[in-house]
C-alpha positions in Angstrom: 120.2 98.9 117.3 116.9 99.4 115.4 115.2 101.3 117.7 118.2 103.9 118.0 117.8 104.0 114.2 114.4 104.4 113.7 114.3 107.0 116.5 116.9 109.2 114.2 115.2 108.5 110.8 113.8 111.9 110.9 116.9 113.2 110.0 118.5 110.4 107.9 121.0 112.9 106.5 122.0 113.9 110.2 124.1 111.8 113.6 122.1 108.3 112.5 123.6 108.0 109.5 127.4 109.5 110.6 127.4 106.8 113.4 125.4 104.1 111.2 128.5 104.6 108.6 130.9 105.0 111.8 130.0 101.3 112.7 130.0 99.6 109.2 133.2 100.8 108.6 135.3 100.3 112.0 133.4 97.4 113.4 133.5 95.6 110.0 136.8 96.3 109.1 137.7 94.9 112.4 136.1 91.4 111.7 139.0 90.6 108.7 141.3 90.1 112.4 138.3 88.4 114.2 137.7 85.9 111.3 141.2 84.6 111.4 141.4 84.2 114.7 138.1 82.5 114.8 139.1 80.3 111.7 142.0 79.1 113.7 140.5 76.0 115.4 136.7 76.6 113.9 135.1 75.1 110.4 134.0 78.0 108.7 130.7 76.7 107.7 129.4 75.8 111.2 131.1 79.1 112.3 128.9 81.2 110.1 125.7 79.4 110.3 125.8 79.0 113.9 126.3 83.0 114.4 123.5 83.7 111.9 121.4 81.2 113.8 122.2 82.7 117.4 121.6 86.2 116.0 118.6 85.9 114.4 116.9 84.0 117.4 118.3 87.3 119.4 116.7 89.5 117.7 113.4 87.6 116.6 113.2 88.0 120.7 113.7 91.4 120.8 111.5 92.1 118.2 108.6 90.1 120.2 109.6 92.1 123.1 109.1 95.4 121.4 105.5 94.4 120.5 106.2 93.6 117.1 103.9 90.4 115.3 105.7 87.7 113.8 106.1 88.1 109.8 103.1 87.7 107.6 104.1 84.4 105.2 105.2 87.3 102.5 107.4 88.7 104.2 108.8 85.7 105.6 109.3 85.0 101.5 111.1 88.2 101.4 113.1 87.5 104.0 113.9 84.4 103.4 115.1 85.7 99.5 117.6 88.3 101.4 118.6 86.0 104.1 119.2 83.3 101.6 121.4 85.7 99.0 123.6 87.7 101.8 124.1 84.6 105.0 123.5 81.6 103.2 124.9 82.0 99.5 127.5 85.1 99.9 129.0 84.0 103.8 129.6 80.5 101.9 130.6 81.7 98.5 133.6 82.9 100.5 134.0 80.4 102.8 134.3 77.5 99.7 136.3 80.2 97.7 138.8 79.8 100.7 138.8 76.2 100.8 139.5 75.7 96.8 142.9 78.1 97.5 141.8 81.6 96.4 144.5 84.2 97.6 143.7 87.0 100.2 144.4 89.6 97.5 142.1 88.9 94.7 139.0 88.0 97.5 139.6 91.0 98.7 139.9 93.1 95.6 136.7 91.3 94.6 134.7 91.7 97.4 135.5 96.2 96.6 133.2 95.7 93.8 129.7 94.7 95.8 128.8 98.6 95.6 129.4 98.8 92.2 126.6 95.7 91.5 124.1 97.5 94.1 124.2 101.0 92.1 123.5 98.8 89.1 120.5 97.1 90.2 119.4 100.3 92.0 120.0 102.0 88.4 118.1 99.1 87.0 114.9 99.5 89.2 114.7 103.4 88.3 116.7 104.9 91.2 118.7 107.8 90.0 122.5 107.2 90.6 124.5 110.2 90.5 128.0 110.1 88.3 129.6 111.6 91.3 128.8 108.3 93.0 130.2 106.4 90.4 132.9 107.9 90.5 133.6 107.5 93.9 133.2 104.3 93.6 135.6 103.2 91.0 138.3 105.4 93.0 137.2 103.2 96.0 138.5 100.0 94.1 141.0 101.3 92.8 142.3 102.4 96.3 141.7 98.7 97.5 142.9 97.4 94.8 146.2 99.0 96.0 145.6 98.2 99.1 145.3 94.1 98.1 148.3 94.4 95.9 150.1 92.7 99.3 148.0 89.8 98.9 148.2 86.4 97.0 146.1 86.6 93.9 146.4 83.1 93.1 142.8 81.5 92.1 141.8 78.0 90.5 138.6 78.5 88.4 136.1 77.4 90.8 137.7 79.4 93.4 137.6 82.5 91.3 134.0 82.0 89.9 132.8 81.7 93.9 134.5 84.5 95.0 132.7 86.4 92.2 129.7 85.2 92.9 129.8 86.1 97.0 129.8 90.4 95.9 126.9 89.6 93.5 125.0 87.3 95.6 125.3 90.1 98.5 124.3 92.9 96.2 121.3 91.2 94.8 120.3 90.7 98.9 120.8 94.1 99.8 118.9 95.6 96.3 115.9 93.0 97.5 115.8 94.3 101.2 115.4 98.1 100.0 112.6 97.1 97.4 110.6 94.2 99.2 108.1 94.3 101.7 109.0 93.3 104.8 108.3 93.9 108.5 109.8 95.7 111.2 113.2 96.1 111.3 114.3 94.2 114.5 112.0 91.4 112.9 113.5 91.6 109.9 116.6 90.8 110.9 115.9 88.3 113.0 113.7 86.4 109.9 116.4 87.3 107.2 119.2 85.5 109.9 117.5 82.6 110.8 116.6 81.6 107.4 119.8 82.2 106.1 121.8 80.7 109.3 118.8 77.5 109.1 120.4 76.9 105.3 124.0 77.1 106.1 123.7 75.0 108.8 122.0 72.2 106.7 125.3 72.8 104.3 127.6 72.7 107.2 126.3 69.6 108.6 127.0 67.5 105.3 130.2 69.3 104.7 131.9 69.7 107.8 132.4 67.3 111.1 130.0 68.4 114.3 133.0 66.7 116.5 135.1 69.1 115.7 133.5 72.5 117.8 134.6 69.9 120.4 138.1 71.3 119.9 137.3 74.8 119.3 139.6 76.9 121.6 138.7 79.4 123.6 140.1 81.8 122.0 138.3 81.3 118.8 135.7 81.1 120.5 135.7 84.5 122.2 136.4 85.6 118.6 132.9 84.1 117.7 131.6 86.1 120.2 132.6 89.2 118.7 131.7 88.2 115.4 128.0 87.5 116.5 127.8 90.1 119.1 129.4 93.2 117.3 130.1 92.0 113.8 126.6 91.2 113.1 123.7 92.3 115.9 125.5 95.8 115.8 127.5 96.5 112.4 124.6 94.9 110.2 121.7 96.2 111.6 123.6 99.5 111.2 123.9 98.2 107.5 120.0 97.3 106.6 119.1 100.4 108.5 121.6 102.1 105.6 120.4 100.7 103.1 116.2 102.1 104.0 118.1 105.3 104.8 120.5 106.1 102.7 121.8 105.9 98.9 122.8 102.4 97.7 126.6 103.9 96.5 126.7 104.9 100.3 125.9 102.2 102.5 128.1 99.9 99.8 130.8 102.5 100.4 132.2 100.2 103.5 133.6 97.8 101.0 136.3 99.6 100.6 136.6 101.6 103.6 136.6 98.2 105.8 140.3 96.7 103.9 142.2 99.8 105.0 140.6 99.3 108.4 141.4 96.1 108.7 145.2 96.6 107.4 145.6 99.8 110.7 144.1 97.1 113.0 146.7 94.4 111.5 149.4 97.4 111.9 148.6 97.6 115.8 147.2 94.2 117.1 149.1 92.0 114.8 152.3 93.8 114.3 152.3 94.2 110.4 154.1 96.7 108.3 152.7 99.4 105.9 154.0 99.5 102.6 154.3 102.0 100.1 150.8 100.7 98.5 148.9 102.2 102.1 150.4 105.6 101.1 149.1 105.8 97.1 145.8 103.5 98.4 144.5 105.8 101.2 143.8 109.2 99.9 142.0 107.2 96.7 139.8 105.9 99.6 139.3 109.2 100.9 138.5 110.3 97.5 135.9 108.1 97.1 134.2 109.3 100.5 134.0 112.7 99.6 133.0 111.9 95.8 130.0 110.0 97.2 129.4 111.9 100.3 129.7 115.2 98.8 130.0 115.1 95.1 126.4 116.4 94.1 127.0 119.6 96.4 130.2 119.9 95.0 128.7 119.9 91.6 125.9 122.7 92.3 128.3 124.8 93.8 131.3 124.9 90.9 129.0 126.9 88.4 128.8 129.1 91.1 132.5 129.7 92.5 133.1 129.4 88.5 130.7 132.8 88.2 132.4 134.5 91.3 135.6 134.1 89.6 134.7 135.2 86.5 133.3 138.6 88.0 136.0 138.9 89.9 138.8 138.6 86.8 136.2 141.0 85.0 136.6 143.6 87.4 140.2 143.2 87.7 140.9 143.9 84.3 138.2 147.1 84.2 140.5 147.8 87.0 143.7 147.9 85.3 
């Protein structure tokens, strides 16, 4: 996946970035049905850390294979600050959120507001953020706000203050990987996962019960497959590739788009109903795309369809 992205980086406005986007938001939004299928018979912890681990050791051999040296000790620093904010401290900020009983609706409302922390700190570090963007943005949690309003939003205080804590902790990852030094992208990856996969493991071990991927089904564990396979080799490489590429309001812009993606995949594969929330929720979302997608053009060009018809009332009334 990096080398298809780096080999379209001369036009990151152009295909890389539609099919980068096309990826994050269908692949991931996919994952919400893969998780809970994988969760069935697997401990969370070990599930995570164990893809993170098998991932980066994939791509640390890519890397080598492309001719790529290993990471000087800085940027194994670096990576190890990203891999240790988004796999090791956001994947389990979720995962003990879920244990301690927070409901599907306010983790998922939460989650919407990652974008809205990665245009701060990109504010923050002297990046321009259009209002357009923000915007967007707001309309995008607002639309999956909606969207979550069919969820439990029952928390206990720990609960909550984790699940807030897994949108920051991402954010402040993905901020560091678009300002640090670090090396090439395949080996990138491949040092910011096995860091972060290495500490969730050591977590996992003391939390969770080894004998228990003994009775992992096989179902679960074809959803595991997906997870590591699509879900992260694929979906987030398309997602640091985004965030070198691209502006911080749109490569966070999945965070939104991925709930109702997950809700048409529940709709088909799992036989769920929409409600009248998909209706109101949707063309917020779709709102927020175009706000952040398109919103500075459409700002240049009002002045200009503002002058055209102004001219044009002019001459009507010289005309009557």
């Amino acid at each position: 996946m990096p080398v298809f992205f780096n080999a379209q980086a001369a036009n990151p406005r152009g295909l890389a970035i539609a099919v980068a986007l096309l990826l994050v938001y269908v692949v991931w939004g996919t994952t919400y049905f893969a998780l809970g299928i994988a969760l069935e018979t697997m401990p969370p912890l070990l599930m995570n850390a164990s893809r993170f681990l098998c991932a980066g050791a994939v791509m640390l051999l890519v890397a080598l294979w492309q001719g790529h040296a290993l990471p000087t000790v800085a940027q194994w620093r670096h990576s190890a600050l990203v891999g240790a904010l988004m796999v090791f401290l956001a994947m389990n900020c979720i995962g003990f959120a879920q244990k301690l009983g927070i409901g599907s609706g306010l983790m998922a409302t939460v989650v919407t507001t990652m974008p809205m922390w990665l245009a701060l700190w990109t504010r923050w570090g002297g990046e321009r953020v259009p209002a357009t963007s923000w915007l967007g943005l707001a309309l995008g949690v607002a639309g999956a706000l909606l969207l979550a309003l069919e969820g439990d939003f029952s928390a206990s205080v720990p609960g909550a203050l984790l699940a807030f804590g897994a949108p920051l902790c991402w954010s402040l990852g993905s901020y560091a990987s678009r300002r640090l030094p670090l090396p090439a992208p395949a080996m990138a990856s491949g040092a910011q996962w096995l860091t972060g996969g290495a500490l969730g493991m050591v977590v996992a071990l003391a939390v969770e019960p080894v004998g228990a991927l003994a009775e992992v089904s096989v179902r679960s564990w074809m959803a595991w497959v997906y997870l590591l396979s699509l879900g992260t080799l694929v979906a987030l490489n398309a997602y640091l590739w985004l965030l070198q590429n691209t502006t911080a309001a749109l490569a966070g812009s999945y965070s939104f788009v991925n709930p109702a993606v997950a809700l048409l995949v529940g709709v088909v594969l799992g036989g769920e109903r929409l409600t009248g929330w998909v209706y109101a929720a949707l063309p917020l979302i779709g709102a927020a795309l175009a706000c952040i997608l398109y919103g500075p053009a459409l700002v240049r060009f009002l002045p200009r369809l503002r002058a055209v018809l102004s001219g044009r009332g002019a001459a009507y009334r010289r005309f009557l």
